[in-house]
C-alpha positions, -999 to 999 in steps of 0.1 A, spaced: 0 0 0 13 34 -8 -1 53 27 33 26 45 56 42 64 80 27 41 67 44 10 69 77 30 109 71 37 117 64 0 94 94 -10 119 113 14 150 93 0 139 106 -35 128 140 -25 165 141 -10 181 131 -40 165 144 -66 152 181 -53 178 189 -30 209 190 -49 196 217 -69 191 238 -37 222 229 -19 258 233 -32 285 207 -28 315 231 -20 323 264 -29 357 267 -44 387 292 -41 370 318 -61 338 319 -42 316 297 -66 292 275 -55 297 239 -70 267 220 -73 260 187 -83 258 195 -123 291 199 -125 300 161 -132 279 141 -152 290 109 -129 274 133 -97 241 136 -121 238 101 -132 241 87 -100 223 115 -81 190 107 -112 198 70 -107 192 71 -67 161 91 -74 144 68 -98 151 38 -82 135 52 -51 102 63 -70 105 28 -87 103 9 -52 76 34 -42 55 18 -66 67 -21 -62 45 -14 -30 29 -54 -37 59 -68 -37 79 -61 -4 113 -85 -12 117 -68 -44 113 -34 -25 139 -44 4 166 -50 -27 162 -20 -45 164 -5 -18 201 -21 -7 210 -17 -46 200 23 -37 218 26 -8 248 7 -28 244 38 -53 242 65 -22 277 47 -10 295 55 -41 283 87 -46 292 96 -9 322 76 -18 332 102 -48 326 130 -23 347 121 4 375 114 -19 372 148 -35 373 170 -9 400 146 14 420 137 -14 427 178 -25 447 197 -2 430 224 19 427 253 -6 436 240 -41 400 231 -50 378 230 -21 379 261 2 340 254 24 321 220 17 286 224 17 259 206 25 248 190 -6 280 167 -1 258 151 27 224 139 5 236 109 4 241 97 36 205 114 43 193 96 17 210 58 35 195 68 70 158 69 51 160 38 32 175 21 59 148 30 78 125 22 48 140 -15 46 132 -16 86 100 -9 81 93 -35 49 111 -66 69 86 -53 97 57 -61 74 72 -90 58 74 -106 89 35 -99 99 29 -106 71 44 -146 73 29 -146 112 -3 -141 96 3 -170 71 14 -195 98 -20 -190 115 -36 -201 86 
């Protein structure tokens, strides 16, 4: 069912990676220019990636095992991309390239703490769910 408490995390998950980056920079460099996440088409493909996979489980809502993986697979994605951040702005030395990190650098790790909340809440139903069944 779409009114789950799971549905409303990966509605959050997406809403955090697809809506947010455009408000919130990455860094700002030496110049004073905010960086955001258009600047690399690897940061857009795996930002529009995270997004439609979470919209794509959204509406898996019958089937609950194949929500839980995409939802690991999504959280896989979030990993590198957080991944490609951190080794950015650790990786460059204090003032070369990155002078203040912003908070767009951070979506993804959001966006882990909702589906991982999200997957919580589907192995909660799952296992009501088979309860239910052994009563039978």
């Amino acid at each position: 069912m779409l009114q789950r408490i799971q549905s409303l995390y990966m509605l959050a998950s997406a809403i955090v990676t697809g809506a947010l980056p455009f408000v919130f920079e990455l860094w700002t460099d030496k110049n004073k220019v905010d960086v955001f996440f258009t600047s690399s088409i690897i940061y857009i493909s795996l930002f529009v990636l995270s997004t439609v996979l979470s919209i794509y489980s959204i509406l898996n809502f019958k089937k609950r095992q194949h929500q839980f993986v995409l939802n690991r697979l999504n959280m896989i994605f979030n990993f590198i991309l957080l991944g490609f951040f951190v080794y950015r702005s650790l990786n460059l030395s204090g003032e070369t390239m990155v002078s203040e990190k912003g908070i767009g650098m951070f979506l993804p790790a959001i966006s882990i703490v909702l589906l991982v909340l999200a997957n919580k809440a589907i192995k909660k139903d799952e296992d009501l769910v088979k309860s239910v069944d052994r009563l039978r």
